[in-house]
N, C-alpha and C positions, 0 to 999 in steps of 0.2 A: 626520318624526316630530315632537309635539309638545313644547314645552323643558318642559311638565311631566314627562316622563317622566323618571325616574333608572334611568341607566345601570348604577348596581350593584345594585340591586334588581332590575332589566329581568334582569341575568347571575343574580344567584342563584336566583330563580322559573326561568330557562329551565334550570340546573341541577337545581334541586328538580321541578319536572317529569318530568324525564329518571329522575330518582330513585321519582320515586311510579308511575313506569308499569313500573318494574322488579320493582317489588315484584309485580307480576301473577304474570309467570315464576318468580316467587320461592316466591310461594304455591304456584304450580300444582307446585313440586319439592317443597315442603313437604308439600304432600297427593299428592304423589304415592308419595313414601315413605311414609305411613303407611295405604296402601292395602294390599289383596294385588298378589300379582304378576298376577294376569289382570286386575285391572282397571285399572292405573295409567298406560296411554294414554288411555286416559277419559277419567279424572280429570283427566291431563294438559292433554285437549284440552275439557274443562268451560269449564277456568280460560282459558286461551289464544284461546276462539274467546268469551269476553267482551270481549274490547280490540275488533273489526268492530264485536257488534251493539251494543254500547254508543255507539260515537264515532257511528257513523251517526244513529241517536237523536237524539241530544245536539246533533249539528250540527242536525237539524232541529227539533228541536223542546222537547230535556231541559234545553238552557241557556235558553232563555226563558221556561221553565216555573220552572225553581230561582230563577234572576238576573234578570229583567228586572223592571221596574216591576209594582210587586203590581195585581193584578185584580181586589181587595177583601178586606176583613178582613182581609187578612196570609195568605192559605191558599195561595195560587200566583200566579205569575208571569203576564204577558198573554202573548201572540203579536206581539210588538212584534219581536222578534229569532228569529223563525220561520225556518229556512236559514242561520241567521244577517246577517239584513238589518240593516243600519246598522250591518255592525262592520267597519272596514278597515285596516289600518294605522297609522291615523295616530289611529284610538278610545285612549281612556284609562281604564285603570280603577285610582282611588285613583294610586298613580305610576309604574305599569306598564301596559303597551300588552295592550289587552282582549283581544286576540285569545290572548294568551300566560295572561291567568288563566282563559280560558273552557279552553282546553289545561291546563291547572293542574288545573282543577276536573272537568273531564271522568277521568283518571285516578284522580281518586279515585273518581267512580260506575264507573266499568273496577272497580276491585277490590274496592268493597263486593259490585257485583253477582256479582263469581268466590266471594267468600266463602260467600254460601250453598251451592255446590254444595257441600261437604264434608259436608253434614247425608245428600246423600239418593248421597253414592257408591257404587258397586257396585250401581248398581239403576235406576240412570233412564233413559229412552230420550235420546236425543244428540239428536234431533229435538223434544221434547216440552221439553227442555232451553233450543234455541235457539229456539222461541217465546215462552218465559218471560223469557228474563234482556231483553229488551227494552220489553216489558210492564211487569214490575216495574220498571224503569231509569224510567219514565214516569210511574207509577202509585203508585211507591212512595217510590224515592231524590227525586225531583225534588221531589214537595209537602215532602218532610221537610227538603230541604235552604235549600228556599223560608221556611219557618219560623223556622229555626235561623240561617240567613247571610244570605235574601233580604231585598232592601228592604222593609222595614217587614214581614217575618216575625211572625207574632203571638208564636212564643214567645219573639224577642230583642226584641221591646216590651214582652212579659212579664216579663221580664229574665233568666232561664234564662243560663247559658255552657255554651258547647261552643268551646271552641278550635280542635281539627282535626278533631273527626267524633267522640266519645263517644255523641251520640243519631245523629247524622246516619249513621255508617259503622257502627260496632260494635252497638249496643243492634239498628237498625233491620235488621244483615243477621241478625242470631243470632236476634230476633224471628220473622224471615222463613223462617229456616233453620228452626227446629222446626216453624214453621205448614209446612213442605213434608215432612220429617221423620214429624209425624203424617199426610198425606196419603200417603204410598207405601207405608207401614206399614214395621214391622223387617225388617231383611234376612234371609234363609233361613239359620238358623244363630244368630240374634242371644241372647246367652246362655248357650247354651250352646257353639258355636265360639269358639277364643280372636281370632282373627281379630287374630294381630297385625303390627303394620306390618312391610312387605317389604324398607326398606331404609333403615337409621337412619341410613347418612350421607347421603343424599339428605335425610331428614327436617333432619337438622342446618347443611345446607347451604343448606335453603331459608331455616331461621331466620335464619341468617347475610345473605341476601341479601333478609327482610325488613326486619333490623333497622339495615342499612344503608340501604338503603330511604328508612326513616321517618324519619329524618333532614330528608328532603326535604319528608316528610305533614307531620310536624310544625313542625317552624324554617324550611319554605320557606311558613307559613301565617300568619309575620310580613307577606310578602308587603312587606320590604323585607330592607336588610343592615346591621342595627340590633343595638344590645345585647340588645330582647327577643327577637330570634332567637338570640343568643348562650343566653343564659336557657334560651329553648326544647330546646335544642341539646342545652345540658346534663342539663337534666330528662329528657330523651328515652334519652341513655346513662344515668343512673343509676335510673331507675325500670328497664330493662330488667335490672340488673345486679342489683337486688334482689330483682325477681321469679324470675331463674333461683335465687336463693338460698334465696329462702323454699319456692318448690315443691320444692328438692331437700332442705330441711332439714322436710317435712314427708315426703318418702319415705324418709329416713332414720329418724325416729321411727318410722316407722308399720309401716314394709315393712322395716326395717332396713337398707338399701341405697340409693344414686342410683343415677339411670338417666340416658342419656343421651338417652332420651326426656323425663324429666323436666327437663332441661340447657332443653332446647328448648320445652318447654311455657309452662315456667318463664318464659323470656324475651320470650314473643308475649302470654301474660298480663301482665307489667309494663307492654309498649308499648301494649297496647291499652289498659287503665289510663289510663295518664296520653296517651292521646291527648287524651281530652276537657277533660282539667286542665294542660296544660304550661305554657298559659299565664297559668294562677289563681295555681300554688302555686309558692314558693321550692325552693330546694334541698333543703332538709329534707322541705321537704312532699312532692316527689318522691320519694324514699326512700319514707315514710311509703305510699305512693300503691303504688308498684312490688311492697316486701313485703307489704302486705295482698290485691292481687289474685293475685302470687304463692301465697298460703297460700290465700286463699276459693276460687281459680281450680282449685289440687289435687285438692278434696274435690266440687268442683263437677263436677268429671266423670264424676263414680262416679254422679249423682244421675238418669242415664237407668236404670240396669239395676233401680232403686229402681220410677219413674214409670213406665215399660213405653216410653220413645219410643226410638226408635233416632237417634240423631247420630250419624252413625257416624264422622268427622272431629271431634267436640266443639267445633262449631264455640257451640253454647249456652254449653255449659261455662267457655268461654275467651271468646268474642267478647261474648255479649250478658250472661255474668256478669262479667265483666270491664271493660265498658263500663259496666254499672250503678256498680260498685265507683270508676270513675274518677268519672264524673258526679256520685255522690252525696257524694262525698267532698270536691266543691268546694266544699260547702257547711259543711265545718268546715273545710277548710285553705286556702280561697283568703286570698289577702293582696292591699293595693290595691296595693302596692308593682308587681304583676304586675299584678292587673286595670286600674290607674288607678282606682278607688275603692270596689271592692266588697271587703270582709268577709268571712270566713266565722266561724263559731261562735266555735273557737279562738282566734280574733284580734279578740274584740270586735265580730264584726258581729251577732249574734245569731241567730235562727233562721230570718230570714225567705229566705236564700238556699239555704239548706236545702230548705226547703218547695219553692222554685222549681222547683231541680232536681230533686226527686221528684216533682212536678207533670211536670215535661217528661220524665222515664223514662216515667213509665206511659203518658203521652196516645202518644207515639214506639211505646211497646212494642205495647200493643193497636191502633194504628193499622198500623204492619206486619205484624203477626201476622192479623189480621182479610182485610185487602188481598190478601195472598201464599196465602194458605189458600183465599179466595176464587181467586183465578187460578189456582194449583193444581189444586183439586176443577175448572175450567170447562174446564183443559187434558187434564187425563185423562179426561174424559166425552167429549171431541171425539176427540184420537189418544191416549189411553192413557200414562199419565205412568213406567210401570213396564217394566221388558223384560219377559218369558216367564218361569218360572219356571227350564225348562229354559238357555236364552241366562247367565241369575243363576246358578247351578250349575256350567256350563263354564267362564265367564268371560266378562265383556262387551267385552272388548279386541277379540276375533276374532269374535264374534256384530255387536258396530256395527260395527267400522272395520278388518275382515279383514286383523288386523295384530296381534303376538305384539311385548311390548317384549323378551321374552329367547327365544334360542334355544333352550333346554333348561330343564326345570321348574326352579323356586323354590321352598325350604320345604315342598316335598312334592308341588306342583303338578304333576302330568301334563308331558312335556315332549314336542315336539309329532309327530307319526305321522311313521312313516319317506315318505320322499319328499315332503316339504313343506318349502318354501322358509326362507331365514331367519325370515321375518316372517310363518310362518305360512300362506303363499300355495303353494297345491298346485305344485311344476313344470309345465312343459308335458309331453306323453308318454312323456317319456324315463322309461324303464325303470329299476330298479332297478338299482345292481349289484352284485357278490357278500359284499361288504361290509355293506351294507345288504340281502342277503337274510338274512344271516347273522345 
């Protein structure tokens, strides 16, 4: 190995790693409680079968597209590290060994890419599904991320910040989510079924093992084991701590009660916030960060059944309004103390970081939005990007993947015919018996 490498940075990246690919599972129990009960192996398996067609990609061809030497203007990466050629061992990147930040960086495109499925669950075909999220992985994550972090990126020559993924993860999957969102149309029931989540402590639990997670997104995106990962660290626990406060101190107002849905909403809007800013804003400014998408994040999810689109996960609401709220926000609360010399409004830098960063939401937003809408509308004219209407009705758990995640109905759900296996699979010919004729 080469003496540039630092052996504590080498441990906490292979840590934080460990931590951003968790956050997959995390999400996929996240959305999986707040699905119904027929569809929540789906869902499950949405989020889960993005870790293959992602890594596969990426080995071949999504990290030299994001990270390699730019190919002109700043817009994408050459074919120089195609397979991954010229990376081994003994490669360095900044003071850790490259092969460990292409693994770093690969897990976050793993989870921007599972984030979209929450927009179009209960409704899309599993097949239609697993030709998209590799498409986009290529098409969409990899130019954005080529911009925002790659060598000579046009919008970090531009000067734009995104610390761990505000445009790159959040803005560009919530982008993407609605452009798929309006392509499947609302689900049968949207409006007027309450269609509510199936199992809040799975929902609470995934929060929990997101926001443990992020730890790793964010303070392992020091990419050493430094005070500004301490920094990061912190910012990352108290913007989450205030966003669960501000969205529950907004359902108290409004609805007169919390929920421990709200507990949870609460807390994936702070993080995703101050994903973009952890490493702009101070302590204070964290807070400041956390309770604003906290409270914008609340009201932001009511604003489908307004529009007519169905999110049916809010992944809009929370990811790509939430990511706006962090990004734009660094432009009045970044401090250099964080940045090493950029300004925001508040702190004497004036307006021009401001403009940046809303320069770099919209070129992000309509560049995902545009991209994913496009592959969308191309995948369902090929195999049809929606189940049956009938398949949507029963449940799509046992119409894809001939498998039932509970034995007996949920919330009202049909529970399944006599002589049919746990998981929904008919027996073999064995015959009833008086029990079950009964």
């Amino acid at each position: 190995m080469s003496a540039t490498i630092d052996p504590a940075a080498t441990a906490w990246l292979l840590i934080s790693t460990a931590l951003v690919l968790l956050m997959t599972p995390g999400l996929a129990i996240f959305y999986g409680g707040m699905v119904r009960s027929t569809g929540v192996l789906n869902m499950l398996m949405m989020n889960f079968i993005a870790i293959p067609l992602v890594t596969v990609v990426w080995l071949l061809l999504g990290y030299s597209l994001a990270f390699g030497d730019d190919a002109g203007g700043g817009l994408i990466g050459d074919l120089g590290h195609f397979g991954m050629a010229g990376i081994d061992p003994t490669s360095v990147r900044g003071s850790v060994p490259e092969l460990l930040f292409a693994t770093f960086q690969l897990t976050f495109a793993v989870l921007t890419a599972a984030l979209v499925s929450g927009a179009i669950a209960d409704r899309a075909k599993f097949a239609a599904w697993m030709i998209f999220v590799p498409l986009w992985a290529l098409a969409v994550y990899a130019p954005i991320a080529h911009w925002v972090w790659g060598p000579d990126g046009w919008l970090a020559s531009f000067g734009a910040l995104d610390y761990a993924g505000g445009l790159v993860v959040e803005i560009a999957s919530g982008a993407s989510a609605l452009a798929l969102a309006l392509v499947l149309g609302p689900r049968i029931g949207f409006r007027t079924d309450a269609m509510r989540p199936h199992n809040l402590p799975f929902v609470l639990l995934g929060a929990g093992l997101l926001w443990f997670g992020w730890f790793g997104f964010n303070a392992g995106s020091a990419l050493a084991a430094n005070g500004l990962a301490a920094a990061v660290f912190l910012n990352t626990l108290v913007a989450g701590c205030l966003g669960m406060l501000g969205w529950l101190a907004v359902e108290q107002l409004r609805d007169g009660r919390p929920t421990t849905f709200g507990a949870a909403s609460g807390v994936v809007a702070g993080l995703v916030a101050i994903t973009p800013s952890c490493g702009s804003v101070n302590t204070l400014g964290a807070l400041l960060v956390g309770l604003a998408a906290g409270v914008v994040c609340s009201f932001a999810v009511g604003w489908k059944f307004k529009a007519g689109y169905d999110d049916s996960l809010d992944v809009v609401g929370v990811h790509f309004v939430g990511g706006i709220v962090g990004t734009v926000l660094i432009g009045l609360l970044a401090t250099q103390v964080m940045t090493g010399g950029v300004d925001g409004l508040f702190f004497g830098g004036g307006l021009a970081q401001l403009g940046k960063q809303l320069v770099a939401v919209l070129v992000v937003a309509a560049y995902a939005f545009g991209v994913s809408f496009a592959l969308g509308k191309g995948i369902d004219l090929l195999v049809g990007f929606r189940v049956s209407k009938e398949d949507e009705t029963a449940g799509i758990d046992f119409a894809l993947h001939a498998e039932t995640a509970y034995a007996e109905g949920v919330h009202g759900h049909a529970p399944r015919r006599l002589g049919e296996g746990h998981f929904g699979r008919p027996h073999s010919d064995r015959p009833l018996d008086d029990d079950q004729r009964d």
